[in-house]
Backbone as CSV, one residue per row, in Angstrom:
resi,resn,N_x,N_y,N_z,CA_x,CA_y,CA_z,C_x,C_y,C_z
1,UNK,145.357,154.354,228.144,145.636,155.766,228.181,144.397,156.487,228.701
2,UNK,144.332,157.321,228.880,143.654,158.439,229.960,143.490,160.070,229.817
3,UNK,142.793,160.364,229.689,142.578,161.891,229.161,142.255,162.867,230.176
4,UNK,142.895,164.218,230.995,142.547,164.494,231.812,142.440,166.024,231.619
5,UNK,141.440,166.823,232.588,141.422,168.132,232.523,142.208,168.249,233.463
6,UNK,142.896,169.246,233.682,144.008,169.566,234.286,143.848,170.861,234.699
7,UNK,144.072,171.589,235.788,143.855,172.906,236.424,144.630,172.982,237.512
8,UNK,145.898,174.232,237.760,146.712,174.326,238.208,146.961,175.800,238.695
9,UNK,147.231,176.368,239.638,147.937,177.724,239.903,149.270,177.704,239.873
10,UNK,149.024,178.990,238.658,150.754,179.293,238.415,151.356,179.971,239.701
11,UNK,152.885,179.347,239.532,153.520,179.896,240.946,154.170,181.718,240.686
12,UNK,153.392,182.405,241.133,154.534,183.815,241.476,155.367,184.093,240.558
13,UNK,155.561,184.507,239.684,156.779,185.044,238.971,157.156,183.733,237.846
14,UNK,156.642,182.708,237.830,157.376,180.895,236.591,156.389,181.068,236.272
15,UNK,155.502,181.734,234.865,154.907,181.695,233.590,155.785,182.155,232.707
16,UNK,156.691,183.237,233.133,157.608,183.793,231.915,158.266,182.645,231.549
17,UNK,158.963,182.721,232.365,160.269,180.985,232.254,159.774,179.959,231.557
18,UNK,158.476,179.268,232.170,157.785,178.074,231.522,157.794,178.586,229.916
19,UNK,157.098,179.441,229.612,156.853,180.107,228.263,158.233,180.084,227.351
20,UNK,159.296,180.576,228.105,160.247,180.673,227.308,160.934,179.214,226.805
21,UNK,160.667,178.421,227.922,161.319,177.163,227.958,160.384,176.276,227.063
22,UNK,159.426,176.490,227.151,158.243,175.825,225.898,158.674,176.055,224.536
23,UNK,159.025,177.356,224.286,159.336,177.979,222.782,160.478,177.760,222.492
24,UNK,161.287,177.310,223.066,162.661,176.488,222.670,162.688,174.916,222.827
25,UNK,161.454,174.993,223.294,160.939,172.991,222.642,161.789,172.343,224.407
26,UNK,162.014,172.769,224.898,163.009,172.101,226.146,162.721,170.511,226.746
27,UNK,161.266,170.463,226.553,160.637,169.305,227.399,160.148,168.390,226.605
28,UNK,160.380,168.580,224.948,159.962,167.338,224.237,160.923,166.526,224.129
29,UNK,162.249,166.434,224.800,162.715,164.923,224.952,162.782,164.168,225.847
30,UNK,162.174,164.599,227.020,161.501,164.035,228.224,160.637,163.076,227.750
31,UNK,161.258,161.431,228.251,160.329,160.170,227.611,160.161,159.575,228.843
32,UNK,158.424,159.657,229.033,157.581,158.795,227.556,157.033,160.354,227.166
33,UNK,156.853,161.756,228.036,155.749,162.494,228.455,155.937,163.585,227.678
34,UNK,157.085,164.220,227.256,158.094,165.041,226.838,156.735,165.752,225.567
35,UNK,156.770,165.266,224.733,156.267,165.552,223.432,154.972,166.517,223.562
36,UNK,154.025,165.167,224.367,152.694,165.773,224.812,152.394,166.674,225.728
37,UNK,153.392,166.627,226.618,153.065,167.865,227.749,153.396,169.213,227.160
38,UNK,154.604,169.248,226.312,154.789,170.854,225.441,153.685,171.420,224.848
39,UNK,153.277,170.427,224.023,151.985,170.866,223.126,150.874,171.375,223.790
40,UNK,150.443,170.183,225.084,149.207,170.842,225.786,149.597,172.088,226.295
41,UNK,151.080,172.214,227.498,151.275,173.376,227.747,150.795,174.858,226.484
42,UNK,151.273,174.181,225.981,151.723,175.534,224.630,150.019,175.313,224.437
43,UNK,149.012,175.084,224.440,147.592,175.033,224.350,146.454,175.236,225.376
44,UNK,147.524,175.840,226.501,147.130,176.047,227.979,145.899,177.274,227.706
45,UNK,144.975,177.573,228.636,144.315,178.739,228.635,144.535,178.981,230.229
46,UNK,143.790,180.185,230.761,143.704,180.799,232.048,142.508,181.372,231.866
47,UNK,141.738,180.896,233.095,140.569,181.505,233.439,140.771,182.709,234.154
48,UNK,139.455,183.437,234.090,139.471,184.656,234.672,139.801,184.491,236.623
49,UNK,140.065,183.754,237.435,140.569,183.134,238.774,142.098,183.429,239.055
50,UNK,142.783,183.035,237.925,144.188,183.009,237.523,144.225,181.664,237.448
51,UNK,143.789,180.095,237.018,144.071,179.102,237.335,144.070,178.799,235.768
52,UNK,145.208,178.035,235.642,145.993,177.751,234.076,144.472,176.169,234.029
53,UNK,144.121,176.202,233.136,143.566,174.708,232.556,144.171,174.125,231.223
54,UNK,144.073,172.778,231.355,144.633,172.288,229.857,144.409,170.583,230.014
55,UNK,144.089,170.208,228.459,143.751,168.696,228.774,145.175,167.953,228.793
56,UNK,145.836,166.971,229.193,146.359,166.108,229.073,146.171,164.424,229.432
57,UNK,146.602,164.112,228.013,146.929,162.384,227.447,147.933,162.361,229.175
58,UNK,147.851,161.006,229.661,148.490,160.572,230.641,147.973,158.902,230.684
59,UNK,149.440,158.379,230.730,149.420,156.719,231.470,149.913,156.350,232.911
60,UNK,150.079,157.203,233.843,150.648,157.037,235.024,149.192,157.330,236.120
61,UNK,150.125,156.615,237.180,149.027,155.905,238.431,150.051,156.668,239.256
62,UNK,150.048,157.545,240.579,148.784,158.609,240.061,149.120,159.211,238.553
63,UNK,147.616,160.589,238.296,147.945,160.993,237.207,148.791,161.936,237.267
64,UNK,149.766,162.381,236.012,150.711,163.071,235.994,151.977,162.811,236.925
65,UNK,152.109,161.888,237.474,153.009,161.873,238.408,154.580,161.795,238.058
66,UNK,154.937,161.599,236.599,156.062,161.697,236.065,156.379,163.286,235.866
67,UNK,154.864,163.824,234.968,154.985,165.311,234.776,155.012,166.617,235.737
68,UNK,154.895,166.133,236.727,154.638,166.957,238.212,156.416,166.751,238.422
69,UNK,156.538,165.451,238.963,158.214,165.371,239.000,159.330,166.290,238.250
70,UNK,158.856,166.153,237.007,159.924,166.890,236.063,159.771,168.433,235.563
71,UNK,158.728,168.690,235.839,157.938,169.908,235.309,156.938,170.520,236.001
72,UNK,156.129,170.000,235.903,154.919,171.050,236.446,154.891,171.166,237.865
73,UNK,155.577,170.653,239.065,155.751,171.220,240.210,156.492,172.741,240.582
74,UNK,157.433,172.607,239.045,158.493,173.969,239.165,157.265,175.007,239.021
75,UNK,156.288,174.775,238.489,155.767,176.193,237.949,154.341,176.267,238.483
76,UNK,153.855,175.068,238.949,152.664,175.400,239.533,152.656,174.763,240.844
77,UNK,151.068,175.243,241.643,150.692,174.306,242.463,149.199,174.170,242.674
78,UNK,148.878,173.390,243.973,146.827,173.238,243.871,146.879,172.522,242.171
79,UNK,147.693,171.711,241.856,147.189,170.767,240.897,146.332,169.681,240.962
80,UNK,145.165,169.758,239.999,143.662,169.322,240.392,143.339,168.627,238.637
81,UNK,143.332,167.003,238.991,142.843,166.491,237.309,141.586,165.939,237.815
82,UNK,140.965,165.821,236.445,139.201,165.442,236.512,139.396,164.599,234.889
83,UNK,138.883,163.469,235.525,139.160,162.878,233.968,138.001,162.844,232.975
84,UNK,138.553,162.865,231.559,137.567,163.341,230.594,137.851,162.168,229.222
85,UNK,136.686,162.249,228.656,137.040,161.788,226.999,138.222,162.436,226.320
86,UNK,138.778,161.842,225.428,139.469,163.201,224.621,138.796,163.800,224.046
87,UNK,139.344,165.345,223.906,138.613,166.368,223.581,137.888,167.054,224.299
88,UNK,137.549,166.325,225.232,136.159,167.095,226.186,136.287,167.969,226.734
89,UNK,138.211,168.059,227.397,138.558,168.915,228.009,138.922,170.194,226.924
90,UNK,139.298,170.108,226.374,139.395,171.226,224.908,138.648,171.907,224.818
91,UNK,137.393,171.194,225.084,136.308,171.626,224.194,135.206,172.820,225.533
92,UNK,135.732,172.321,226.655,135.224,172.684,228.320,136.274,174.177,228.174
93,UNK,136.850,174.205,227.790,137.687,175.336,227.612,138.402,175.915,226.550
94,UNK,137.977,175.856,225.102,138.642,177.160,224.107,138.188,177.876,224.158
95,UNK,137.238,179.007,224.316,136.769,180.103,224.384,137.441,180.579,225.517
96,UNK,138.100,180.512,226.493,139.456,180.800,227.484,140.787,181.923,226.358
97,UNK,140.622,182.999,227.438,142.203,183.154,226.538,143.771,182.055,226.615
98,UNK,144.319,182.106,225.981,145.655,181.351,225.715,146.674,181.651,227.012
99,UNK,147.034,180.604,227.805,147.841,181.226,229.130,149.465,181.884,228.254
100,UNK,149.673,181.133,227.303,150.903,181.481,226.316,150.683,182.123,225.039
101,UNK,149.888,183.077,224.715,149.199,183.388,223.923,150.360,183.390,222.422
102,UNK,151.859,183.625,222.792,152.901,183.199,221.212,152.986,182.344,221.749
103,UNK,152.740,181.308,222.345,153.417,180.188,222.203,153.165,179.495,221.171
């Protein structure tokens, strides 16, 4: 397994949607990825740029390449991972506001 920082531009108008679709749990039965990608989403921040960051757990060659397929192509793009310890990426970014701040 593999731990990655993750940094993405949201597309135009799909943060509301993503948000809403997060808070009704939509993507945690998406297997294997489902579970973990909600949570990080829902733990997303945004830098002052507009570019969403967030760490994600990933086992796929390339990375994310299941979660891009099913999800994160709808809502972003310029998706950019840098791989990290766990935590590291967390930790490179909580003082960030919350990109979903109820989520």
């Amino acid at each position: 397994m593999a731990f990655y920082l993750v940094s993405a531009v949201p597309k135009h108008g799909r943060l509301e949607e993503l948000g809403e679709r997060l808070a009704r749990a939509e993507f945690i039965l998406l297997r294997p990825f489902g579970a973990t990608l909600s949570a990080s989403l829902k733990e997303a921040r945004i830098r002052k740029d507009g570019v969403a960051v967030w760490e994600e757990e990933d086992y796929c060659a390339p990375p994310l390449a299941q979660e891009r397929a099913a999800v994160l192509d709808d809502y972003f793009h310029d998706l950019r991972v840098e791989k990290v310890k766990q935590g590291e990426g967390w930790s490179k970014i909580e003082a960030l506001p919350r990109l979903f701040p109820d989520a």
